[in-house]
Backbone as numpy.savetxt, mean C-alpha at the origin, in Angstrom:
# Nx Ny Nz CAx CAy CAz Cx Cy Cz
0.29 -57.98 -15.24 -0.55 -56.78 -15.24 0.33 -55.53 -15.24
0.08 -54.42 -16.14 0.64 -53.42 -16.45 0.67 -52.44 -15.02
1.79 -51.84 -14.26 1.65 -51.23 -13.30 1.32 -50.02 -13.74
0.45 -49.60 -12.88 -0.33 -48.04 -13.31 0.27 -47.04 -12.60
0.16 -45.59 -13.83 1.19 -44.91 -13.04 0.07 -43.60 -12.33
0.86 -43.56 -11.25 -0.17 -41.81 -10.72 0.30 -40.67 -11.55
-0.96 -40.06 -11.46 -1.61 -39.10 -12.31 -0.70 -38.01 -11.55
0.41 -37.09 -12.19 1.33 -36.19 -11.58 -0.05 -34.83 -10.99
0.22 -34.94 -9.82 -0.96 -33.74 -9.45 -0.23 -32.02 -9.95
-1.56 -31.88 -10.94 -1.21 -30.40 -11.17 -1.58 -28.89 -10.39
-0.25 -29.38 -9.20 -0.22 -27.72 -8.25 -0.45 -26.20 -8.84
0.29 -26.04 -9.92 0.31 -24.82 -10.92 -1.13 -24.33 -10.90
-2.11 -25.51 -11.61 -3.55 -25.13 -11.68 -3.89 -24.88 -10.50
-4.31 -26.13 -9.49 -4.36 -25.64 -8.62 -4.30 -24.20 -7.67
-3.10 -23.63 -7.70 -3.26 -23.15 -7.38 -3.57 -21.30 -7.83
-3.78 -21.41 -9.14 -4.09 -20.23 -10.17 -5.87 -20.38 -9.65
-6.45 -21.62 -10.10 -7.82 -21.92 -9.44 -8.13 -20.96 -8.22
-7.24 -21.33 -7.08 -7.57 -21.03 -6.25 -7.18 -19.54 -6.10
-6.51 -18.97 -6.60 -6.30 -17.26 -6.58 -7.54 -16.62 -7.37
-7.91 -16.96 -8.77 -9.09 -16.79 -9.28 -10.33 -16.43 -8.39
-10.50 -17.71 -7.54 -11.24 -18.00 -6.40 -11.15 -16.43 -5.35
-10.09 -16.51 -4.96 -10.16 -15.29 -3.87 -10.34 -13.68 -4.51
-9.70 -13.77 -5.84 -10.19 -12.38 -6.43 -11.37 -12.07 -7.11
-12.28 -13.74 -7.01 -13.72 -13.32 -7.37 -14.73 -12.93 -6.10
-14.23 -13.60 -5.26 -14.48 -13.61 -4.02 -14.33 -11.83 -2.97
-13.22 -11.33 -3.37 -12.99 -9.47 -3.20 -13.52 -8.83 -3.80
-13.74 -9.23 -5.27 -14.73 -8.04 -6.43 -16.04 -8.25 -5.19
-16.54 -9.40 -5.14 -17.77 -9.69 -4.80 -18.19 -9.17 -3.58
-17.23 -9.12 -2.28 -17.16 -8.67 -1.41 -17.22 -6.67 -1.28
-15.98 -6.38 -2.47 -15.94 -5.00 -2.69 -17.72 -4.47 -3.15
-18.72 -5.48 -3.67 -19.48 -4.72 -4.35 -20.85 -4.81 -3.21
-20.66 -5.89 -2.42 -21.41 -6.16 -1.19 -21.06 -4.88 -0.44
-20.12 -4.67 0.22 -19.49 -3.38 0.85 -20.04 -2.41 0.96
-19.87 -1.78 -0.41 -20.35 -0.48 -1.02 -21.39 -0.22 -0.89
-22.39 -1.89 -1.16 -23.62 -0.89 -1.21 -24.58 -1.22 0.15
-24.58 -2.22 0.52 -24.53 -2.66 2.44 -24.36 -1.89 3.05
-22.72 -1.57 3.39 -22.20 -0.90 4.81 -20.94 -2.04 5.07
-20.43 -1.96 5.96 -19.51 -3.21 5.92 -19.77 -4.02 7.43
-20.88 -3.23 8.14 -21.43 -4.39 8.84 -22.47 -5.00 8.50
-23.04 -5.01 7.59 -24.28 -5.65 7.30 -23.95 -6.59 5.99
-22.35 -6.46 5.75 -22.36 -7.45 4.77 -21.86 -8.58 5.36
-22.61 -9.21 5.14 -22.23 -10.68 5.59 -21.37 -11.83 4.75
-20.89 -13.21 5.53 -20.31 -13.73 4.78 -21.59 -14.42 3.79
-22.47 -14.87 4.15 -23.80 -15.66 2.94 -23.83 -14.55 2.05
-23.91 -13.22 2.23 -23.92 -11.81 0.83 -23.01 -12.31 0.26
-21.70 -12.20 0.64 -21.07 -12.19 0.40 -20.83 -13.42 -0.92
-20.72 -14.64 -0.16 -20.91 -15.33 -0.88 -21.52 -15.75 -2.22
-22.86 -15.31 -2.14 -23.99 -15.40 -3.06 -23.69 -14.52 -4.06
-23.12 -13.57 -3.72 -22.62 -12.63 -5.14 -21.06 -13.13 -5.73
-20.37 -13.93 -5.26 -19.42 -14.49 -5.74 -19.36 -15.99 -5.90
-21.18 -16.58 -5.99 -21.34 -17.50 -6.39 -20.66 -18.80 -5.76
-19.98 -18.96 -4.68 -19.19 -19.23 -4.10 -20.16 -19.91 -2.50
-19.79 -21.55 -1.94 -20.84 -21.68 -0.98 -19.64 -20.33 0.45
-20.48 -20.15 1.44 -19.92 -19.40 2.67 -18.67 -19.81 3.75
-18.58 -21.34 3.82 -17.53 -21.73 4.00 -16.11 -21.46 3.16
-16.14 -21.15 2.00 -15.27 -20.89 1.09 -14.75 -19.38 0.95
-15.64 -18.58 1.43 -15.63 -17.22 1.56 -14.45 -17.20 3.20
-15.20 -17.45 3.90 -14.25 -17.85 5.09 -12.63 -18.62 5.23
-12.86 -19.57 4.48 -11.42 -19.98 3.90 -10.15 -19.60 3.65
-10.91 -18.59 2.90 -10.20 -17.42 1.81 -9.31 -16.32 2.49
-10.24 -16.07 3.51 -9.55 -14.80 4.03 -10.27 -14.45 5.83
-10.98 -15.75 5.94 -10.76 -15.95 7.35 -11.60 -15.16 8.38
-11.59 -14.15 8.02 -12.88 -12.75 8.52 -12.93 -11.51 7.78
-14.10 -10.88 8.13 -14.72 -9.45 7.28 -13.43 -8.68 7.28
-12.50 -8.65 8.44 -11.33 -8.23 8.51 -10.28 -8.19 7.41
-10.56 -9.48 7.49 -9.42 -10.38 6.66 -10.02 -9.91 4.91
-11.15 -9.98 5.27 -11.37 -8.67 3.49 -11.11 -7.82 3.32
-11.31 -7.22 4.41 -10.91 -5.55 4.50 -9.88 -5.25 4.34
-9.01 -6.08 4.68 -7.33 -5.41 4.76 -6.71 -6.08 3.29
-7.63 -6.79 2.70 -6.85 -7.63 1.40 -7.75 -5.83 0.67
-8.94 -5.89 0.54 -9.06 -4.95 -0.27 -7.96 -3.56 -0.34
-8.35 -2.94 1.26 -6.61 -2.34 0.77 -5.66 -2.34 0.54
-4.83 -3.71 0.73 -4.03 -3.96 0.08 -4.06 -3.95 -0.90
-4.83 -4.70 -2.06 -5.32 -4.26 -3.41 -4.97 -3.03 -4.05
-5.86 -2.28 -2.83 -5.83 -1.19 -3.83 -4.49 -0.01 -3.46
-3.51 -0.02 -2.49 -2.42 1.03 -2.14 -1.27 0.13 -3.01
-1.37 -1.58 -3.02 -0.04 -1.76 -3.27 -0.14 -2.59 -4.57
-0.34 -1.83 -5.93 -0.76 -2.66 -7.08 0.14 -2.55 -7.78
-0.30 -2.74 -8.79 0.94 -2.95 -9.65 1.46 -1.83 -10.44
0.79 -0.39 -10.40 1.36 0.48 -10.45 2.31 1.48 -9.19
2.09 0.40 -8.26 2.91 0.92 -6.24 4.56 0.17 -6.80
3.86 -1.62 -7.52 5.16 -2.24 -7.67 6.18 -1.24 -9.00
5.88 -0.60 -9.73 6.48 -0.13 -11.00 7.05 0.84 -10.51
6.29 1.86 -9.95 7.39 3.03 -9.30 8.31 2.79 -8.10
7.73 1.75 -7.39 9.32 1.07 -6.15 10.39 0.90 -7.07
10.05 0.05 -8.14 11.14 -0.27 -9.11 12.15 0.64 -9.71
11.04 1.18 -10.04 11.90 2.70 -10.75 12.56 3.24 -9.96
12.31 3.83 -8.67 13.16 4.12 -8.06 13.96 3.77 -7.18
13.97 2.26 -7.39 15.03 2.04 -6.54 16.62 1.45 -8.28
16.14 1.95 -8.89 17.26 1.95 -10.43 17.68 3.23 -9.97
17.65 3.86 -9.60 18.36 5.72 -9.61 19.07 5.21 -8.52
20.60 6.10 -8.15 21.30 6.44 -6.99 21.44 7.82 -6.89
20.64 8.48 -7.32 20.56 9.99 -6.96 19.71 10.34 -5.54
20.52 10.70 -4.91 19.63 11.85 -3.74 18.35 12.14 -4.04
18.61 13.03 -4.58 17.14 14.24 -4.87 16.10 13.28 -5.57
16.90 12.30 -6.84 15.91 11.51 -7.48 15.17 10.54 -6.19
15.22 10.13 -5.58 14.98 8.91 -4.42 14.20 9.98 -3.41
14.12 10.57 -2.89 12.89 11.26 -2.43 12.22 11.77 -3.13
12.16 12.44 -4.19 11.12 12.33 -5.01 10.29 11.10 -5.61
11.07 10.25 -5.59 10.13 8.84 -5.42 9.38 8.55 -3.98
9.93 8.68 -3.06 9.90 8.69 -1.95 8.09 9.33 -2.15
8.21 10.52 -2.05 6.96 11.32 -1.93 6.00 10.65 -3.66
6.21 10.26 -3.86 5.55 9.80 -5.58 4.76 8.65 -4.59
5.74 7.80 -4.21 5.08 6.49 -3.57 4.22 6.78 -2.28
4.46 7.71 -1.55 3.21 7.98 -0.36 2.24 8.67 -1.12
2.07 9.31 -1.72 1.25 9.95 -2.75 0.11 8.95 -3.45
0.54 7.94 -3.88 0.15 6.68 -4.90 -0.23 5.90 -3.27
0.06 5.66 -2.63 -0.60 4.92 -1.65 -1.65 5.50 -1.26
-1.59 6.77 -0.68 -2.63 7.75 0.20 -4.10 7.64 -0.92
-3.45 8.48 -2.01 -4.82 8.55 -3.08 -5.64 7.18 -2.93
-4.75 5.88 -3.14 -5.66 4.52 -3.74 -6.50 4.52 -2.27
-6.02 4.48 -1.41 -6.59 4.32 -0.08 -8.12 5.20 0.56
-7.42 6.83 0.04 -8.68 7.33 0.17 -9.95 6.89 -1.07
-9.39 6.47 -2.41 -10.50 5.79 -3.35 -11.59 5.08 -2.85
-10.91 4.18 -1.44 -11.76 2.97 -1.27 -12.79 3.47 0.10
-12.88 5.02 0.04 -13.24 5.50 1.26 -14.78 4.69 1.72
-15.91 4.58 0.51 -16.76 3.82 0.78 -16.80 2.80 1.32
-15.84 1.80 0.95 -15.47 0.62 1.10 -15.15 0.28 2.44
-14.76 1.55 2.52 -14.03 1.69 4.64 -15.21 2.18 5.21
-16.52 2.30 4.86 -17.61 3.03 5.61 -18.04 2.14 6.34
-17.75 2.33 7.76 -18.36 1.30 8.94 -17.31 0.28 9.34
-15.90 0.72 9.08 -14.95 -0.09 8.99 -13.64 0.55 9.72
-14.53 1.46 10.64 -13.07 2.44 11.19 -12.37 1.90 12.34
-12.78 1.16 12.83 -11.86 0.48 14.19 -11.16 -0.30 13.23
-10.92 -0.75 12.11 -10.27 -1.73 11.39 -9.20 -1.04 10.31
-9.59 -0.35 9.53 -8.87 0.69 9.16 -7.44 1.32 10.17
-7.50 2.02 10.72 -6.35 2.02 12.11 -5.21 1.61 11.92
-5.89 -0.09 12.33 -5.39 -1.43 12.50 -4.46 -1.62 11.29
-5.39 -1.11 10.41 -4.24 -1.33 8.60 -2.87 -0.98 8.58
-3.50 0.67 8.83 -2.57 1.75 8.41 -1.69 1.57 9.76
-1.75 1.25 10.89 -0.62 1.04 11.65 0.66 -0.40 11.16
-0.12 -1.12 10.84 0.78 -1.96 10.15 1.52 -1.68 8.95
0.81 -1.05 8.21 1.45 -0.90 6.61 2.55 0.24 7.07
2.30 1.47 8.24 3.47 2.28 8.66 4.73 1.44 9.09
4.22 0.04 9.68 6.01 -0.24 10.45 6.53 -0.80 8.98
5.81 -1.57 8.03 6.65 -2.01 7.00 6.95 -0.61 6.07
6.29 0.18 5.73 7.06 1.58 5.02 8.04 1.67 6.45
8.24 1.73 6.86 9.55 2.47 7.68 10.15 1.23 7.37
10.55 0.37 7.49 11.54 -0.62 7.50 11.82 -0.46 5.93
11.12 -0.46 4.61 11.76 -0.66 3.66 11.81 1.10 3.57
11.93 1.71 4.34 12.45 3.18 3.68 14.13 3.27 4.19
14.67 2.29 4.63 15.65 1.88 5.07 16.45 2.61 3.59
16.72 1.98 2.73 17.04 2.14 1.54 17.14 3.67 1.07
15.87 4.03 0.93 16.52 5.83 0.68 17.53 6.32 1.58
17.60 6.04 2.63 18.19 6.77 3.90 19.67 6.23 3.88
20.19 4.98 3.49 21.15 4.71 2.83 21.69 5.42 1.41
21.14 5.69 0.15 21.55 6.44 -0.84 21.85 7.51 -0.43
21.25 8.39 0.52 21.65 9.56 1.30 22.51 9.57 1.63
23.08 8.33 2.71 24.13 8.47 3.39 25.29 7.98 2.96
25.63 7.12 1.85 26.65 6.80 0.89 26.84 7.73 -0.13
26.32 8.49 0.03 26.68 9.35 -1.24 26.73 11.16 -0.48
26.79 10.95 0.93 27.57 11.78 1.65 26.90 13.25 1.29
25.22 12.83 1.29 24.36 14.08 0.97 23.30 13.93 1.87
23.49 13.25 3.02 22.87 13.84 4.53 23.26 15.21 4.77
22.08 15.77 5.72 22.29 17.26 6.38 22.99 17.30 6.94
24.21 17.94 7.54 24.96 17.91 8.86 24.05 18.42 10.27
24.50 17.26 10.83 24.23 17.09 12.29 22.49 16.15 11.92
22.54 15.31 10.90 21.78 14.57 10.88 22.45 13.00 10.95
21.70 12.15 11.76 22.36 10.94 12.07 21.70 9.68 11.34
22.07 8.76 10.08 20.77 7.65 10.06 19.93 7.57 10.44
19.75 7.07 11.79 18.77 7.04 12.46 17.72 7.80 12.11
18.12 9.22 12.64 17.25 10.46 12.68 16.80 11.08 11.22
17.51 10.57 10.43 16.78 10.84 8.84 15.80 10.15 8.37
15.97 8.29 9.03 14.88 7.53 8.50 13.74 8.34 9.73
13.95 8.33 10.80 12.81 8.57 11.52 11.65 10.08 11.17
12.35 10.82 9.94 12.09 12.24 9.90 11.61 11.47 8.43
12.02 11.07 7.56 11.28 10.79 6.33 10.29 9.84 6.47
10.11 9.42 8.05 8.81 8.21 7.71 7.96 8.98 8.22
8.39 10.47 9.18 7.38 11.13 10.08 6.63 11.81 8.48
7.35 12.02 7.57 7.08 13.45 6.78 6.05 12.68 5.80
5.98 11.34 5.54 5.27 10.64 4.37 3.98 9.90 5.16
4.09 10.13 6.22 2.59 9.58 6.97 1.49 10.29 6.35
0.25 9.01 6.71 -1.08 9.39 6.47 -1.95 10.15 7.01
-0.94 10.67 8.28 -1.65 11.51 8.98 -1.40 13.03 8.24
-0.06 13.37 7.65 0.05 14.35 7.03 -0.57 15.00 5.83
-0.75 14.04 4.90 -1.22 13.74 3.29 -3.08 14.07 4.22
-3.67 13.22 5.26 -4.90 13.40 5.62 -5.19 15.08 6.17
-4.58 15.11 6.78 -4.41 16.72 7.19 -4.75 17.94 5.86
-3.64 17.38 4.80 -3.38 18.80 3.62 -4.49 18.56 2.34
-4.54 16.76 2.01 -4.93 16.56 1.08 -6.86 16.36 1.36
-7.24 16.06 2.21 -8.45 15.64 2.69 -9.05 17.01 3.84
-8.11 17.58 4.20 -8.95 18.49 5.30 -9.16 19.71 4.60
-7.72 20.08 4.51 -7.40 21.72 3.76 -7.50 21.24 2.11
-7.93 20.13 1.85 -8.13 20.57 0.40 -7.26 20.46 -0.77
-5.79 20.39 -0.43 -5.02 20.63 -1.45 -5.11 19.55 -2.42
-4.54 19.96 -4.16 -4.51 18.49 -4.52 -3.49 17.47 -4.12
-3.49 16.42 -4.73 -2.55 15.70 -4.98 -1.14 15.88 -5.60
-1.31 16.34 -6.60 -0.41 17.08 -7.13 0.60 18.50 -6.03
-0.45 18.67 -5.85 0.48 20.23 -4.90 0.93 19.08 -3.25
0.20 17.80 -3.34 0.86 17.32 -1.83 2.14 16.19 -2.46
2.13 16.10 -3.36 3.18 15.18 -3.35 4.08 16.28 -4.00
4.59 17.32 -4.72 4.93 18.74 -4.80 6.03 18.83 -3.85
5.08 19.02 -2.66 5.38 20.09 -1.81 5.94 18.84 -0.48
5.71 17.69 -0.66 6.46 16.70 0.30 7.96 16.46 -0.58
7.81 16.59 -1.78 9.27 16.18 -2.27 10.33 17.23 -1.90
9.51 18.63 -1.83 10.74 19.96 -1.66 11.22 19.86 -0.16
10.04 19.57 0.37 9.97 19.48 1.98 11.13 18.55 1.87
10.81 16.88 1.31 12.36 15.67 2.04 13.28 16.13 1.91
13.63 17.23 0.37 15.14 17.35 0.17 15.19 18.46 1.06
14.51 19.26 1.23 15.09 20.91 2.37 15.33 19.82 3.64
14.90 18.87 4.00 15.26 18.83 5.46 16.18 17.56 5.47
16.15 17.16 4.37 17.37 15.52 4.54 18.66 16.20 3.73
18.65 16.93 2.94 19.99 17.37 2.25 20.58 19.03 2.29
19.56 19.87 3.20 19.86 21.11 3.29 19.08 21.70 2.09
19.12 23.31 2.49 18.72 24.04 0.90 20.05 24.15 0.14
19.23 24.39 -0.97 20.05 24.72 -2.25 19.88 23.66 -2.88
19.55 22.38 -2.25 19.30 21.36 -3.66 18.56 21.18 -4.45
18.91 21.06 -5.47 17.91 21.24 -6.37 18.12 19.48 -7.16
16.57 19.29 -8.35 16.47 18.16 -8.85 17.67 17.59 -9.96
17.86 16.54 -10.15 18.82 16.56 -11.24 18.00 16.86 -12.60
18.94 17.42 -13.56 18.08 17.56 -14.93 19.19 16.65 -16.04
């Protein structure tokens, strides 16, 4: 008798299936959200609009939470967040690298306030986000604060330390919420006016952009 062979299990599909799965599962959730509230959407709403039984919704992402924070993630760190990290981390210019710097809090803040509906009824959780997504921006802002300091265009009487701790104070959401959401300004004039701001206070005046 011919020995039979096993069928090589295909993980690849698998697991494309199952990503499919969770981003039909967020549209579906995002559209429950919006027009609900985000306490009244439930996981069975939820479900039923992503066609999907409720155990599977749960699976996925574990709690309403666990949607909430994938949706913003979604939407601050996409694939236009991944293209400009890129870009600027190809430059070793000073001046160029905080101006990315402020490009990328800029591109986060906007996508974030986009999903403001989405966050309606969702503010003890929200917080929770943005305190996390602050300790990882400070840890990978590590990197600008290095090009600064190898290339011997820190401020004097500024220390590592005290440069990363001043460029993560200056790109918070509390600031961008303050200028861009309270007083109004655009976007344009806040990411502007944070780039002149990093270089006046991480490299002194007089610097100017490269051309």
């Amino acid at each position: 008798m011919a020995k039979r062979v096993k069928r090589k299990y295909d993980t690849t599909s698998r697991r494309q299936q199952a990503d499919q799965t969770r981003d039909r599962i967020l549209e579906a959730a995002r559209r429950v959200i919006s027009q609900n509230g985000f306490a009244d959407a439930t996981f069975e709403a939820i479900a039923a609009e992503a066609g999907v039984a409720a155990p599977t919704v749960y699976a996925a992402y574990g709690s309403k939470s666990g949607i909430l924070q994938a949706l913003m993630t979604r939407a601050a760190f996409n694939t236009t967040y991944e293209n400009v990290v890129r870009e600027a981390l190809e430059s070793d210019d000073p001046v160029t690298r905080l101006r990315f710097a402020a490009r990328i809090a800029r591109g986060i803040f906007d996508s974030l306030r986009s999903e403001a509906e989405v966050l309606r009824g969702a503010t003890a959780i929200a917080p929770d986000f943005i305190r996390e997504r602050e300790r990882i921006r400070y840890e990978r802002q590590e990197g600008v604060v290095q090009v600064l300091d190898q290339k011997g265009a820190l401020r004097t009487g500024l220390t590592v330390s005290m440069a990363r701790d001043i460029l993560w104070t200056l790109t918070s959401y509390d600031i961008y919420r303050r200028l861009v959401v309270e007083r109004r300004w655009t976007a344009d004039q806040y990411e502007r006016w944070l780039g002149d701001t990093l270089i006046a206070t991480l490299m002194g005046p007089g610097k100017k952009d490269a051309c």
